[in-house]
C-alpha positions in Angstrom: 76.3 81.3 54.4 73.2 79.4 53.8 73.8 77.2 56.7 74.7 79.9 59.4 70.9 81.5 57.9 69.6 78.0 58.5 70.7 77.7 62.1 69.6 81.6 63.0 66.6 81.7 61.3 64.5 79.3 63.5 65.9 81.0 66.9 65.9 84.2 65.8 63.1 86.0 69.1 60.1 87.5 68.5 60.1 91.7 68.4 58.1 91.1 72.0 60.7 89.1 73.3 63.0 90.2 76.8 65.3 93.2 75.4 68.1 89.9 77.3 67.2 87.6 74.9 67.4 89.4 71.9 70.6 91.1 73.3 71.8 87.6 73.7 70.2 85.9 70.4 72.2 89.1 68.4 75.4 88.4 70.1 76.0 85.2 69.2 74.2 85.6 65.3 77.0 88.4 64.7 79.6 86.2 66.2 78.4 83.1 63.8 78.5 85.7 60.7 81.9 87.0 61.5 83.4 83.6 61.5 81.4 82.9 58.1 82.9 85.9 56.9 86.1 84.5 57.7 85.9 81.2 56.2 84.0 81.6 53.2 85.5 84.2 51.1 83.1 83.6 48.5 80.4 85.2 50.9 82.4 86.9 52.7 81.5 90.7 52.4 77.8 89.6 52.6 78.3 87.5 55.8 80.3 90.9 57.2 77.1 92.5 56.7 75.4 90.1 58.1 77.3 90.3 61.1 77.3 94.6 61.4 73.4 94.2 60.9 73.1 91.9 63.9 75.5 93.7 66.3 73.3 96.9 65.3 70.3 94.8 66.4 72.1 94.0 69.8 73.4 97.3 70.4 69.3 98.2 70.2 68.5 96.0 72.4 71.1 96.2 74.8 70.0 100.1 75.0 66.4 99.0 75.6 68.0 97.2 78.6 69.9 99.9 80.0 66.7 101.9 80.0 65.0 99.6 82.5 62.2 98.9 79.2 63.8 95.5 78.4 62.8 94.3 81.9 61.0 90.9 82.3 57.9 91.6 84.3 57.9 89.7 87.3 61.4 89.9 87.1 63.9 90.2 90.3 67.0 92.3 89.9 70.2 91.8 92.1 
């Protein structure tokens, strides 16, 4: 558990960030805590929170992108 913290903390973005990086950055810190949760039974209901808090944190910032306020400035859209 203390490892997958290790690894997150350091690229964990900024509040300010693009909503798509966070969205992004959440993802993949929800998947790493599910497969904690999944190996290290000692840790594992803590790492399935982990992983719920994250997703929650994506699903935020996913919304902010779907709103058009997650947009990079400068930005081109397809």
């Amino acid at each position: 558990m203390q490892e997958a913290h290790a690894y997150l903390g350091p690229r964990r973005p900024v509040e300010s960030a693009p909503a798509v990086e966070r969205v992004a950055f959440f993802r993949e810190s929800a998947r790493i805590y599910a497969a904690v949760a999944e190996v290290d039974r000692f840790h594992h209901h803590e790492a399935l929170y982990w992983a719920t808090r994250e997703r929650e944190h994506a699903q935020a910032a996913q919304l902010e992108l779907d709103r058009g306020k997650g947009v990079v400035p400068g930005a081109r859209h397809a």
